[in-house]
Structure formats: C-alpha cells, structure tokens
C-alpha positions as CSV (number, residue, x, y, z in Angstrom):
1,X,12.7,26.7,-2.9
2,X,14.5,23.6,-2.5
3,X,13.0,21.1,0.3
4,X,15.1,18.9,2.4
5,X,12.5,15.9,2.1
6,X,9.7,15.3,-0.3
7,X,8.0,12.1,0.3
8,X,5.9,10.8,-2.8
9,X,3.2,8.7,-1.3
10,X,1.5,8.5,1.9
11,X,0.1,5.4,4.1
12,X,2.7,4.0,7.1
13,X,5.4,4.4,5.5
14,X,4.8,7.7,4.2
15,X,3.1,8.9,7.0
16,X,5.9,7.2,9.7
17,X,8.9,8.4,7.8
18,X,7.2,11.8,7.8
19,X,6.5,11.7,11.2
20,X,10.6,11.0,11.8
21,X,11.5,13.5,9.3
22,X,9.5,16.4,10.6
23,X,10.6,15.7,14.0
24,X,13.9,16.1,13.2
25,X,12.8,19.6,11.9
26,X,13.7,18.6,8.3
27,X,9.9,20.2,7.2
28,X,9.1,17.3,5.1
29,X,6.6,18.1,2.1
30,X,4.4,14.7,1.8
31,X,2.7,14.2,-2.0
32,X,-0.3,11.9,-0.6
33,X,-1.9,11.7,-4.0
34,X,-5.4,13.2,-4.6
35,X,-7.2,9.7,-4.7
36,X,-4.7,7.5,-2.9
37,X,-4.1,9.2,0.1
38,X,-3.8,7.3,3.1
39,X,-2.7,3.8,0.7
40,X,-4.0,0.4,0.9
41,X,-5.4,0.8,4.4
42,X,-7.8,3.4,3.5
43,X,-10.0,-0.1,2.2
44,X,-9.8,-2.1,4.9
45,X,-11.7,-2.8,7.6
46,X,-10.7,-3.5,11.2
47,X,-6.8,-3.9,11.7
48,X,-5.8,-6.3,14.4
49,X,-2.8,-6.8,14.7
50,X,-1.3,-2.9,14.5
51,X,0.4,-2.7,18.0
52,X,-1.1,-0.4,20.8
53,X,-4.7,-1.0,19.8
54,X,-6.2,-3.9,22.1
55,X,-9.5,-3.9,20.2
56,X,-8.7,-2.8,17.1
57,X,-8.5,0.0,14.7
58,X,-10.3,0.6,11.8
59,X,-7.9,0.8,8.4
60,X,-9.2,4.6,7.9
61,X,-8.9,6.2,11.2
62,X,-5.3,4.8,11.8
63,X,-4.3,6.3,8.7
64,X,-5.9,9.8,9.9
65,X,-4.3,9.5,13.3
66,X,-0.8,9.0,11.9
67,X,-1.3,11.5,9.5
68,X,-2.8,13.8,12.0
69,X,0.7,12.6,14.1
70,X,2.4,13.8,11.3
71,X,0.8,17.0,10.7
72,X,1.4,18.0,14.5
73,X,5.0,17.8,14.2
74,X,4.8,20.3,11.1
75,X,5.0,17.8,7.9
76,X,3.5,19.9,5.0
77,X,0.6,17.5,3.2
78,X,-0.3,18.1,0.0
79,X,-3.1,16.2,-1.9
80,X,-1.3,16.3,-5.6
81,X,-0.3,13.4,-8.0
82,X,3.4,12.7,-9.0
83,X,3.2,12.7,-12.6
84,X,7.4,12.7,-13.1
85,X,10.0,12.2,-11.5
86,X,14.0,13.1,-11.9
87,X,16.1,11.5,-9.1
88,X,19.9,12.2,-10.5
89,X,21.9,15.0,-9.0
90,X,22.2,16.4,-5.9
91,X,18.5,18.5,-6.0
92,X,15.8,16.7,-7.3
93,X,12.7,17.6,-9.0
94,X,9.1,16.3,-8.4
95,X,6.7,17.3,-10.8
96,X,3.0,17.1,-10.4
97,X,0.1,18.2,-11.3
98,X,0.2,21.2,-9.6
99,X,4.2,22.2,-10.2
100,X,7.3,21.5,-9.8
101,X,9.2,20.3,-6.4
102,X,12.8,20.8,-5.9
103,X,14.6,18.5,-3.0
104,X,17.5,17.5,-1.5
105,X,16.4,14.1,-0.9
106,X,13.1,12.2,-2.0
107,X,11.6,9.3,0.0
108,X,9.3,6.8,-2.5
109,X,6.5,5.2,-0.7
110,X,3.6,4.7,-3.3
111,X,2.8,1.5,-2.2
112,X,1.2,-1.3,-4.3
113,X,-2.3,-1.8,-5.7
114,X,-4.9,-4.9,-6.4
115,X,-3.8,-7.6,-8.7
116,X,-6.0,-8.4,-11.8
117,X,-7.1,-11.7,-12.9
118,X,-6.4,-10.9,-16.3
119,X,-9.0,-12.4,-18.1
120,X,-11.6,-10.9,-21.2
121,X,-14.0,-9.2,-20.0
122,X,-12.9,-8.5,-16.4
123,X,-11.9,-4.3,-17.0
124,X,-15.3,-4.4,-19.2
125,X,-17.1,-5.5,-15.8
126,X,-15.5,-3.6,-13.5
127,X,-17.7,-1.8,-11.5
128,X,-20.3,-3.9,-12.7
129,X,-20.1,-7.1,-10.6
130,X,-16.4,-7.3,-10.3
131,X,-14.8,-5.5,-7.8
132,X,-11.3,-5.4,-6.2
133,X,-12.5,-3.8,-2.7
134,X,-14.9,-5.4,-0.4
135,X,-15.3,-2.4,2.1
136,X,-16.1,-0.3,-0.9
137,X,-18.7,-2.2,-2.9
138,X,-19.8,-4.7,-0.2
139,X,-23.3,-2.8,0.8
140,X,-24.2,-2.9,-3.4
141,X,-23.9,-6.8,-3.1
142,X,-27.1,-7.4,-0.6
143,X,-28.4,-10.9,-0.6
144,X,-26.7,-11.9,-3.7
145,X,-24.3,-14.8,-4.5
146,X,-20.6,-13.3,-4.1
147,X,-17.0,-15.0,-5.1
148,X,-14.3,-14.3,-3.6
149,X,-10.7,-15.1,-5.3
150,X,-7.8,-15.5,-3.0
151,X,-6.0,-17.5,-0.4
152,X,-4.5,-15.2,1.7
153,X,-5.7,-12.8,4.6
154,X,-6.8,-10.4,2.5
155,X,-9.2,-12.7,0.8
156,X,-10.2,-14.3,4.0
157,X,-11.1,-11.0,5.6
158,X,-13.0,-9.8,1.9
159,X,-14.7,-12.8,2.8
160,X,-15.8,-12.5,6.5
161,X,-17.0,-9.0,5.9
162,X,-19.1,-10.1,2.9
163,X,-20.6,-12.1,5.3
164,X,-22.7,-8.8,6.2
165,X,-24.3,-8.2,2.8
166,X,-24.2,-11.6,1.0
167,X,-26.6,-14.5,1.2
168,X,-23.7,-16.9,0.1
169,X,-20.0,-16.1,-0.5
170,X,-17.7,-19.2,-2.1
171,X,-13.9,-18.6,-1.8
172,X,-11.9,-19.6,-5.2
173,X,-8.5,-20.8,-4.5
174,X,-6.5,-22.6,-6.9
175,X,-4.7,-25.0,-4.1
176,X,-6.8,-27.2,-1.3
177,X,-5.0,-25.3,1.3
178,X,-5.1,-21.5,2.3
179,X,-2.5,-19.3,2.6
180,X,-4.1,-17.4,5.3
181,X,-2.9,-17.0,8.8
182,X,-4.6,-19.5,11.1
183,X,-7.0,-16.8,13.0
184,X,-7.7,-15.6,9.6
185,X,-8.5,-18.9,7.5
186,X,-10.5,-20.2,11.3
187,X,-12.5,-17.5,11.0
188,X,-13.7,-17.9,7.4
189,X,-14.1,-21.4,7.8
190,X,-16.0,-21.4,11.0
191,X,-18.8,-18.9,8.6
192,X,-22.0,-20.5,7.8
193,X,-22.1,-18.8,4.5
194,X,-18.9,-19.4,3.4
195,X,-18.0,-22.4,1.1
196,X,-14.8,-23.1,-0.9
197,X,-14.3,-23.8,-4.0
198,X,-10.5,-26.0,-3.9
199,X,-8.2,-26.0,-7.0
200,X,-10.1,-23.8,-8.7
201,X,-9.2,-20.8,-11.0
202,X,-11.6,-18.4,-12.8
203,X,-11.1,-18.8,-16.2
204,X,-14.2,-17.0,-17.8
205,X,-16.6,-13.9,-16.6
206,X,-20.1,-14.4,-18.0
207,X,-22.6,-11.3,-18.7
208,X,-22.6,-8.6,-21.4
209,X,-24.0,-5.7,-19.1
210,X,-23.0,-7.2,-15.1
211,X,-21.8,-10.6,-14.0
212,X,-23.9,-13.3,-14.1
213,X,-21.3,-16.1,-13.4
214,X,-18.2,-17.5,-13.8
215,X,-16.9,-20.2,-15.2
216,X,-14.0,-22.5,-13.0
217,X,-11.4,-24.6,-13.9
218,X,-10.1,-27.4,-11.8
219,X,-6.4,-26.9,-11.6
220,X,-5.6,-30.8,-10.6
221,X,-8.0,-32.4,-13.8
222,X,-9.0,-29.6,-15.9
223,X,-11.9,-29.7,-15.5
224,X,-14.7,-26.8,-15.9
225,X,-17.9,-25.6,-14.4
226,X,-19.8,-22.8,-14.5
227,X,-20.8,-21.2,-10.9
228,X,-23.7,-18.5,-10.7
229,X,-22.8,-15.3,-8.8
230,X,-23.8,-11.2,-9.4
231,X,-20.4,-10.6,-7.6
232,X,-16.7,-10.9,-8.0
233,X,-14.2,-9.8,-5.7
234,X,-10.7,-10.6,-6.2
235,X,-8.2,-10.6,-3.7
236,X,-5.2,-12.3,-5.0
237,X,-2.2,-9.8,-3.8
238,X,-0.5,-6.8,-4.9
239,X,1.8,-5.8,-8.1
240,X,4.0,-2.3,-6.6
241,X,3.5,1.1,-7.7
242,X,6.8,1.7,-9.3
243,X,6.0,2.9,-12.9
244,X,7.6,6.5,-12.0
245,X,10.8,4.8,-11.4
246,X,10.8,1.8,-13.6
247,X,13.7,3.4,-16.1
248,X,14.9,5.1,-12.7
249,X,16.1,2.8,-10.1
250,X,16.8,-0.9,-10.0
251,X,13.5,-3.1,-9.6
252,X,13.6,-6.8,-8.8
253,X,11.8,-9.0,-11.8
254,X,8.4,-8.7,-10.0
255,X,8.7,-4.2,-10.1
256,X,9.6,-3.4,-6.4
257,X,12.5,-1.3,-5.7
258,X,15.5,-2.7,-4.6
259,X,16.8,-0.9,-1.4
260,X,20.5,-1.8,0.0
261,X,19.2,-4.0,3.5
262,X,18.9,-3.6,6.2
263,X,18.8,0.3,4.9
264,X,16.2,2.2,2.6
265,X,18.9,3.5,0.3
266,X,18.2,2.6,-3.1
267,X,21.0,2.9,-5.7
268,X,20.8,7.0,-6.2
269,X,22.3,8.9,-3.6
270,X,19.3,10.7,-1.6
271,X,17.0,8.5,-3.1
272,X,15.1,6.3,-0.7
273,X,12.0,3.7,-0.9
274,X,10.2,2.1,1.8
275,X,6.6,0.6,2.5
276,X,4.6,-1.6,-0.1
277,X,6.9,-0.4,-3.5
278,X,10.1,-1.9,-1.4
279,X,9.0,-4.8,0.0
280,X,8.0,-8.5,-1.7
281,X,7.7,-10.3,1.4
282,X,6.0,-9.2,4.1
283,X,3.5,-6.0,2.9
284,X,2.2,-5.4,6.6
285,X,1.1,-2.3,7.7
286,X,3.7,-2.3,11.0
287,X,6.3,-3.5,8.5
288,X,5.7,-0.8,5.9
289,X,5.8,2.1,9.1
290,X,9.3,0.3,10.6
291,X,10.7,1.2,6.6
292,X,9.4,4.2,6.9
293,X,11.2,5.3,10.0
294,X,14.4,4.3,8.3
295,X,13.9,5.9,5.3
296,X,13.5,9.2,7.5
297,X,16.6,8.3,9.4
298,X,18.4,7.6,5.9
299,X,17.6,10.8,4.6
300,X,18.4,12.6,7.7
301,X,21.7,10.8,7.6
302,X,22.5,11.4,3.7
303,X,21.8,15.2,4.8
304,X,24.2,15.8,7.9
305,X,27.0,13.8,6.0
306,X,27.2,15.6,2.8
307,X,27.7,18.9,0.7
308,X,24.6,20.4,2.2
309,X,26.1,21.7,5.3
310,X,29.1,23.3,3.9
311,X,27.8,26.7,4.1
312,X,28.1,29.3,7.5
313,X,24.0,29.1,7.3
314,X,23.9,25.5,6.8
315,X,26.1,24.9,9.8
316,X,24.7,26.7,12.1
317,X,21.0,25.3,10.8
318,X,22.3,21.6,11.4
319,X,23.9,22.3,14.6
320,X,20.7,23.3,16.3
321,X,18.8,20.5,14.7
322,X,21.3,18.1,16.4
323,X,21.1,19.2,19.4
324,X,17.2,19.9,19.6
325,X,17.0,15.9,18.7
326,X,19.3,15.2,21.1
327,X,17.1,16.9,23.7
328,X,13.7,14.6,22.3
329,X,14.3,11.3,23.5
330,X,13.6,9.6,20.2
331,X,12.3,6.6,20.3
C-alpha cells in the first residue's frame, strides 16, 4: 500500500501537520517513535505561553490532546522507530522496525534533543548524578545540592522546579547575564534557593560511582574552583535530530534541515520538514505546530499538483476531497 503522508516524528509539529493532513482526508500514518513519542514536551512541566490555555497546560497532557485531536480526525499512530529512510523518487520508503512504509510524500518532524557538555566522565555519570531532564529525575534529588547549567528558559524553569526537591540549586552560566526571557530569569532570581554562579563553565565531573562535584572555570580569568553538588542538570539547548537525513537533504552547518521559507519544502520533491529538526531560531512549541500546519498544506499541495491525480480513480478521489474541505471552514 502506498500512503499519501507518512509523518516520521510526532510532538506539534508532527501532531499539527497530522491534524491538517487527516482533515483533508489524506489518512496520514504518524511514526511517533516508541520512546519519543510526544517530543521535547513530554519533559516539561507547565507550558505558559501555548495560546488558548489561561492557566496553563502541563507539557504531557497538551501533547495527548493534540494527539488525541489528531486521532479524531482519523490519523493512523503508530509507536515504531525510523531506522532508514529513502526520500528520492516519486514513492518513498520508510523503514522501521516493524517494516517497510511506502508514501507519496514524507513530512520529517523528529525534533531535537539535549545538548551534552562534552566533558570525561559526563556519559559515565549519566544517570548517576547528571541528568538532562529535571521533570524526570527531580524527585531522586531531595534535599541535596543541585547545578543547573544554562542561561536560557529552559535552564531557568529546570531551575524553579528544582526548587521542589533541592535544598540549594546554583545556576552555571558562562556570561553575567541570562539569556532567559524576563518572566523567566524574574522568577529564578526572585527564589531563595537559587544562587548563580557568573562566567562560569563546568570543566570537570568529580566521583567514580555518582557526582560528588564539579569543578568551574571562570571564563573572564581562568580561574578554577571546585563546587560540591550530588546533581547535575544541564540545560544548555538542543543539537536536531537529523542523522536519518544527514547524506539525504541539505542541513545548515549546525544539522537542521534547510526548508525553502516561508514553505516546508525541503530540496526533494515531496519531502517536507517542520518543527525542532527545521528550525535554529525560535524552537517554540507554537512555532514548531505553525510548521507543522504548513508542512501539511505543502504536502497536500505537492499532491493535487502532480502525477498522482492522473488516473480516472485518482480524479474522482481528489475531486471529493476538494470539495469536502471546501465545505470545513479551515481555519
């Protein structure tokens, strides 16, 4: 069988483009991933700033609502890993661990994952006092001394929501300003049991079986101390998920896909990216859902303006798609 849409990835782009996609009755087939389902959001804690949701919405349960969304409007989810990918042609084919997918058009929206420090003996401590995911390993971290690595929001609310568990948390940032939003970097600094450590880089993890402490070094004199602390979580950004495509399509010199603005295309025909994977700049989660809704509408294009309609079936098929998404008010 060969799909009109396969989405590889999930989160809000996945989820948004196959939201648009299934609307349009093009019965997308969404590869979430058996581990990564849902993305980055699926470790966060409350989202503020997502639009319709005046409190608040925890990272998890948006995720389930727009795949839920998703689901209602008959997009076919399937909890398998991509393990290959082969993009040229007019059908492509998706293989993972399960089989082999064939598609007409293939929307990429793996996201991104946590930057490492890369430093000795950070992958040996992993799970053992360094951690890359607050709302995950936070409750193991009661009344100790955490660090948190980062400048940014993400740091900030790693921080804040350490707060819970931690007797102290010190923020490592290697300028004397923060790159945080203002509510964001207000908030940490307002904490009580939050201090900062300016122009500072971890240079060294101390401990043979967990983390005992690290060692920082001054990035104005060079100077170095050592700082005690049974936790690590770093929070220093995001490197994109683009290792199925790296020999495929064009990448920019930090790995995400480069997509012909203000469209989704990407440099095969029927190949589309959006979220995380095709954006350097921004990485929101209403950001990464806008991409996704113009992936879908991409795809949706590439389909109605090309060989695939040439057939008495395919005419007919198209036609009453048109017109039934006439009839929805999309908005």
């Amino acid at each position: 069988m060969i799909h009109d849409v396969v989405i590889v990835g999930s989160g809000p782009a996945g989820y948004t483009a196959a939201i648009y996609a299934a609307r349009a009755q093009l019965n997308p087939v969404i590869l979430a991933g058996s581990v990564t389902a849902g993305g980055a959001l699926m470790n966060t804690t409350e989202v503020e700033n997502y639009p319709g949701f005046v409190e608040g919405i925890m990272g998890p349960e948006l995720m389930t609502q727009m795949q839920e969304q998703a689901e209602r409007f008959g997009a076919d989810i399937r909890y398998e890993d991509v393990t290959a990918l082969e993009l040229e042609g007019d059908v492509k084919r998706i293989t993972t661990s399960d089989g082999v997918y064939e598609a007409r058009t293939v929307i990429i929206s793996t996201g991104s994952e946590y930057r490492h420090l890369g430093i000795d003996g950070e992958e040996r401590l992993s799970g053992h006092g360094v951690s890359y995911c607050a709302t995950c390993d936070g409750f193991f971290f009661k009344d100790q001394d955490i660090i948190v690595v980062g400048g940014g929001d993400s740091a900030m609310e790693e921080a804040t929501f350490l707060t819970r568990f931690a007797r102290s948390v010190t923020v490592v940032h290697r300028r004397d300003e923060l790159r945080a939003s203002a509510v964001m970097a207000k908030r940490a600094q307002e904490d009580p049991k939050i201090s900062f450590a300016w122009n500072s880089r971890v240079v060294e993890l101390d401990g043979e079986d967990s983390l005992t402490g690290v060692t920082l070094e001054d990035t104005v004199t060079g100077d170095r101390r050592r700082l005690e602390a049974t936790g690590l979580f770093v929070a220093i950004g995001q490197v994109p998920r683009s290792e199925l495509v790296t020999d495929v399509l064009e990448l920019d010199e930090a790995g995400y896909i480069k997509v012909e603005a203000p469209s989704q295309r990407t440099r095969i025909p029927g190949v589309f990216a959006c979220g995380d994977v095709a954006d350097p700049t921004y990485q929101q989660a209403i950001t990464a859902a806008g991409s996704g809704c113009r992936a879908a509408l991409d795809a949706e294009h590439y389909l109605t303006s090309f060989c695939f309609i040439s057939a008495d079936i395919r005419r007919k098929e198209w036609r009453v798609r048109k017109i039934t998404r006439t009839r929805s008010a999309i908005i």
